[in-house]
C-alpha positions in Angstrom: 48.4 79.8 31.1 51.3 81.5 29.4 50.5 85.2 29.5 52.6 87.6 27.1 53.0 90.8 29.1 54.7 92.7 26.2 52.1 91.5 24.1 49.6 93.4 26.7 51.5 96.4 27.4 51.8 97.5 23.8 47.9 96.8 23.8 47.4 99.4 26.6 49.7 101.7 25.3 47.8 101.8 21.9 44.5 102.2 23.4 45.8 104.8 26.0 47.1 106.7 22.9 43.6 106.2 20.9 42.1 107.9 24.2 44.4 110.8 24.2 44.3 111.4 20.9 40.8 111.2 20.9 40.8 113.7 24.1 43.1 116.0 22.1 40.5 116.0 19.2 37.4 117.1 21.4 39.9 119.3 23.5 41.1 121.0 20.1 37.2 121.5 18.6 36.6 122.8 21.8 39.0 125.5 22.1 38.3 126.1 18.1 34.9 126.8 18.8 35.6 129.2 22.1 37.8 131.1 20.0 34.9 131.3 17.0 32.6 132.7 19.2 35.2 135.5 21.1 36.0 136.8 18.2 32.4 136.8 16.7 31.3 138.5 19.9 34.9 141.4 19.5 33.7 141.8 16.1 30.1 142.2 17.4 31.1 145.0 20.1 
């Protein structure tokens, strides 16, 4: 069975990159709804 390994790698490296980006997405909402809420609670005190 012939196997294409630089078929495969770029496969990985597109999902790895899906998965990061992805990560970065719920990382960014994350920190954009931290930063909501401390200055909610500044403009609070």
């Amino acid at each position: 069975m012939d196997f294409d390994f630089s078929n495969f790698y770029w496969t990985t490296a597109d999902t790895v990159t899906a998965l990061v980006a992805a990560g970065g997405a719920m990382i960014g909402l994350s920190i954009d709804r931290i930063y909501k809420r401390l200055v909610a609670a500044k403009r609070g005190a």
